[in-house]
LUMPAMI-157947 format. One record per atom (N, C-alpha, C): x, y, z. Coordinates in steps of 0.1 Angstrom, whole numbers, plus 5000, padded with zeros to 4 digits. Each point is the difference from the previous one (the first is absolute). Example, Ala and Ser with C-alpha at 12.3 -4.5 7.8 and 13.67 -1.06 7.14 Angstrom:
// LUMPAMI-157947
513249435078
499150125000
500950125000
499650114993
500950115000
499250115008
***
This chain:
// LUMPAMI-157947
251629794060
499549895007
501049884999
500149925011
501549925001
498649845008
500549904993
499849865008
501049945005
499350015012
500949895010
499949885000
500849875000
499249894997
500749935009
499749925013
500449975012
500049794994
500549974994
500149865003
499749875007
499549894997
499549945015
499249854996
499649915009
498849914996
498950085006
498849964997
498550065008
499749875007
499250035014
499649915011
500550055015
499249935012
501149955009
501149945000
500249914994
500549894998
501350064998
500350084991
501350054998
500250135001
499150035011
500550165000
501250055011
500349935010
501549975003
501449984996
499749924984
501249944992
501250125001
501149954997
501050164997
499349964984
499549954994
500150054981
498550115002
499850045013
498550074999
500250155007
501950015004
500250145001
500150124995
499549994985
499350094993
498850025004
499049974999
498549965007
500050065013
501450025012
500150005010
500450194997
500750044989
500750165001
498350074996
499249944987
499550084999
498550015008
499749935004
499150035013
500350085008
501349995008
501150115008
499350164994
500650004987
499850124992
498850045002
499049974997
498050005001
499750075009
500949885014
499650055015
500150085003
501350064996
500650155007
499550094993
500050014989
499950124991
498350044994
498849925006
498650065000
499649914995
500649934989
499449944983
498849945005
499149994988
498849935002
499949874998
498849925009
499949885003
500349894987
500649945001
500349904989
498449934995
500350024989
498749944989
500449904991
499149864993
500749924992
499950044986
500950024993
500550094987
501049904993
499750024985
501449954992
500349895006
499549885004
500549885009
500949995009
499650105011
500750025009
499650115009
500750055008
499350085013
500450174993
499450105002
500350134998
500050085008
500450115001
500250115011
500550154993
499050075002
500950154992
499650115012
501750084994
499650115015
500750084994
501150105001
500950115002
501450025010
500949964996
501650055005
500450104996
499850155008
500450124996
498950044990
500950064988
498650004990
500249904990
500449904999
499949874992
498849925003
499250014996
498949874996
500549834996
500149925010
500549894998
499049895002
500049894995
499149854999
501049955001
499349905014
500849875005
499349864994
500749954995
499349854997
500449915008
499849875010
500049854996
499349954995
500749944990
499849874991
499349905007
498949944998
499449905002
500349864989
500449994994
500249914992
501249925000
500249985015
501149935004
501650034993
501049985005
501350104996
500749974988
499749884997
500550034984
499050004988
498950045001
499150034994
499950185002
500850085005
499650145007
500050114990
500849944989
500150104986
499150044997
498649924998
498850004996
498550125011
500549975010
499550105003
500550145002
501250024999
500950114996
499750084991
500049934986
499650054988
499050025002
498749935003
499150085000
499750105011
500450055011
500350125004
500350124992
500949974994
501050104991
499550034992
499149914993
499450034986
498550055002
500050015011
498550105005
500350144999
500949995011
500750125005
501050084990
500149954992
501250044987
501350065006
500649895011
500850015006
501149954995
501150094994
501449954989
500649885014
500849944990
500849865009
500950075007
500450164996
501150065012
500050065013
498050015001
499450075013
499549855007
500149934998
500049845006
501549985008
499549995014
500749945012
499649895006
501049895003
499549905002
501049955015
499350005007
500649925015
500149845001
501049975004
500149845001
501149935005
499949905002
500849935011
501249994988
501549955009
501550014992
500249895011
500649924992
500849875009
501350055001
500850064987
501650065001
500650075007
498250135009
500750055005
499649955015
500850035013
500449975012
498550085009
499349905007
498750065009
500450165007
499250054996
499850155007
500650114990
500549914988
500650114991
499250054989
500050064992
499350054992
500750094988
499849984982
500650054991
498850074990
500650054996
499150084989
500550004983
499449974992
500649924991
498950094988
500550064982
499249994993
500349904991
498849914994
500449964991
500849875002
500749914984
501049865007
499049915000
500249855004
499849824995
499350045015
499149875001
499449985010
500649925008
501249914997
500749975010
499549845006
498749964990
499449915003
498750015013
499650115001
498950035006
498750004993
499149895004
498850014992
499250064997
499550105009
499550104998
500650104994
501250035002
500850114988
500049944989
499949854998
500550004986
498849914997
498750035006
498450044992
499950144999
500350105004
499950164997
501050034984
501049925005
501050014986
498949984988
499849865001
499149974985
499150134998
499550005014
498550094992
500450134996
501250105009
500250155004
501150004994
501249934994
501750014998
500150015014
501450085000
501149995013
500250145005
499550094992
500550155005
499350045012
499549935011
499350065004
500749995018
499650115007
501349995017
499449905006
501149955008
499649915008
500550015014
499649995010
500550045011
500049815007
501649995000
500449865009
500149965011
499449925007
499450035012
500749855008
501450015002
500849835006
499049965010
500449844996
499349885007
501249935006
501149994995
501149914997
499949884996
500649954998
500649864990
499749875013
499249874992
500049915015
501549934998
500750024991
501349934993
500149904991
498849934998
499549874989
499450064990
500049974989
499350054988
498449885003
500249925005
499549895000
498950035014
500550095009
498950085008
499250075002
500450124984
499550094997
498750045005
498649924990
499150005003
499549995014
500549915006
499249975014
500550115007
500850074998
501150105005
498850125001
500050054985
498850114999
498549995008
499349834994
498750025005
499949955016
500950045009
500049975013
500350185006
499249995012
499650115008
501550085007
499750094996
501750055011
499849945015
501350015005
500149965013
499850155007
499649945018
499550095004
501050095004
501249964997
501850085002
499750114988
499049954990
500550124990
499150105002
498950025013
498850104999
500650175000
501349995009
500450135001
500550054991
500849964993
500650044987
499250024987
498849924997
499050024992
499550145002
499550025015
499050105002
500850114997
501450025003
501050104998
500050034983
500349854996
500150064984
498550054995
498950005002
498750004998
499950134999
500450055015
500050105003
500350144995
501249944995
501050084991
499650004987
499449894993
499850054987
498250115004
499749965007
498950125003
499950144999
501250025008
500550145005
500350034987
501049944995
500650064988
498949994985
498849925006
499549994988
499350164987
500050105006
499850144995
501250034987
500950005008
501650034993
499949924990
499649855000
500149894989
499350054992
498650065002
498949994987
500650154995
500750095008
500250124990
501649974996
500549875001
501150034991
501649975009
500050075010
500950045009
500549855008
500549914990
500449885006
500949995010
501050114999
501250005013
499250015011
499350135003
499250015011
499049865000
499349954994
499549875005
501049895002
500950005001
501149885000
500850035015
499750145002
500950065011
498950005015
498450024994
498849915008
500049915007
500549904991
500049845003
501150035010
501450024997
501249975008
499850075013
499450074996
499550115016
499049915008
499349914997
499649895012
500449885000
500449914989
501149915003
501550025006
500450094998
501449995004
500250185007
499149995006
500450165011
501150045001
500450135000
500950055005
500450005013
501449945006
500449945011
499950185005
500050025017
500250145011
501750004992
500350155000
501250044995
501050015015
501349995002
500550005013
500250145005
499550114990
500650105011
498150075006
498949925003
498850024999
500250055013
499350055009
499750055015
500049925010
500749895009
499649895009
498650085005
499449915008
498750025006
500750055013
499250135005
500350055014
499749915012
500849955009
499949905011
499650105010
499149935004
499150065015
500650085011
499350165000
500950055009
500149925013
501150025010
500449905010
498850045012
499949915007
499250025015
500750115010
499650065006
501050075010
500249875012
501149975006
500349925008
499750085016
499449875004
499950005015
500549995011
500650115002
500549995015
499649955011
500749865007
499449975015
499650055008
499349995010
499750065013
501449995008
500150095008
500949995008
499549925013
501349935006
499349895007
499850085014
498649935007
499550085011
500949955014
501150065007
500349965010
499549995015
499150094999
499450045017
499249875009
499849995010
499849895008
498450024999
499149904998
498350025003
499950105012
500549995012
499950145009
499750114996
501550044989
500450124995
499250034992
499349924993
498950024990
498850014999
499449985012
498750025011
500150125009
500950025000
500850145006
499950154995
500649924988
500150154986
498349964992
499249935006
498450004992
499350125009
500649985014
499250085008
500350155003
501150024989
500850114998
499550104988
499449904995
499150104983
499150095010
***
């Protein structure tokens, strides 16, 4: 049994934020893959289903994001789920929008919700990094995260979403290259190779030959009617 733990605030209010694109993969995940309807559990939202033959629980934390450790732990400590079958999705300012890393273990980097899971869980536990990019002020930070993506970023979201979906099977049994090679397979597609087949151009029309032009005099042609 493996926990997912998708990162995020709870509300309307901030469910647009990029700091709520954790909240945004594992829903993705729920959707596609059967899981059952989210229930409120452990101070936060729950969902359990099956990737392959892995039995996995998804959590959001309800207890706003840097409080998230707390409902984590208690997930885990229900579930007697070690801190190394804990995955955790969440927004990365270091890395560049549409990109995505896979990380075990390591400092939280100053992320509050990783570094409320730290206190409660340690550090060993994967984390899949999910770029926002940098607004360039340290001093912007915040307003940076709790503000809604722009609607430039819908395509690329839904791409990366997408991709950790697809790949999400591979993830829970292990097979990180193949889930990492998921994602790149709908962010960043493989370009047509140049030696591919042109598309066959429409066979041609047969062309039309004129009439030949009629010389004969109206006479001659009232002439030769009376001749049929």
């Amino acid at each position: 049994m493996q926990l997912w733990v998708g990162l995020g605030n709870p509300g309307a209010k901030y469910a647009g934020n990029r700091h709520n694109i954790g909240f945004m993969a594992v829903d993705r995940i729920a959707a596609d893959h059967g899981f059952r309807p989210w229930k409120a559990r452990f101070q936060g939202q729950v969902s359990e289903g099956r990737l392959g033959s892995d039995r996995v629980i998804l959590l959001k934390p309800e207890t706003f994001m840097n409080l998230s450790g707390q409902s984590v732990r208690a997930a885990a400590d229900f579930y007697k789920i070690p801190v190394g079958d804990i995955t955790v999705f969440h927004d990365e300012l270091d890395i560049a929008p549409s990109k995505m890393r896979l990380k075990h273990g390591g400092g939280h980097a100053g992320h509050n919700g990783l570094r409320s899971i730290h206190a409660h869980m340690g550090e060993a536990y994967r984390r899949i990094r999910l770029g926002i990019g940098h607004p360039g002020d340290k001093a912007q930070v915040a307003n940076y995260v709790l503000a809604d993506f722009a609607k430039a970023d819908r395509d690329w979201i839904d791409d990366l979403l997408r991709g950790i979906s697809d790949g999400a099977p591979a993830l829970a049994a292990g097979e990180e290259q193949k889930f990492l090679n998921a994602v790149s397979l709908r962010t960043h597609p493989p370009r047509s190779s140049a030696g591919t087949h042109p598309e066959r151009a429409p066979a041609p029309k047969p062309e039309t030959q004129p009439a030949p032009e009629d010389s004969r005099t109206p006479m001659q042609k009232l002439a030769d009617r009376f001749r049929r």
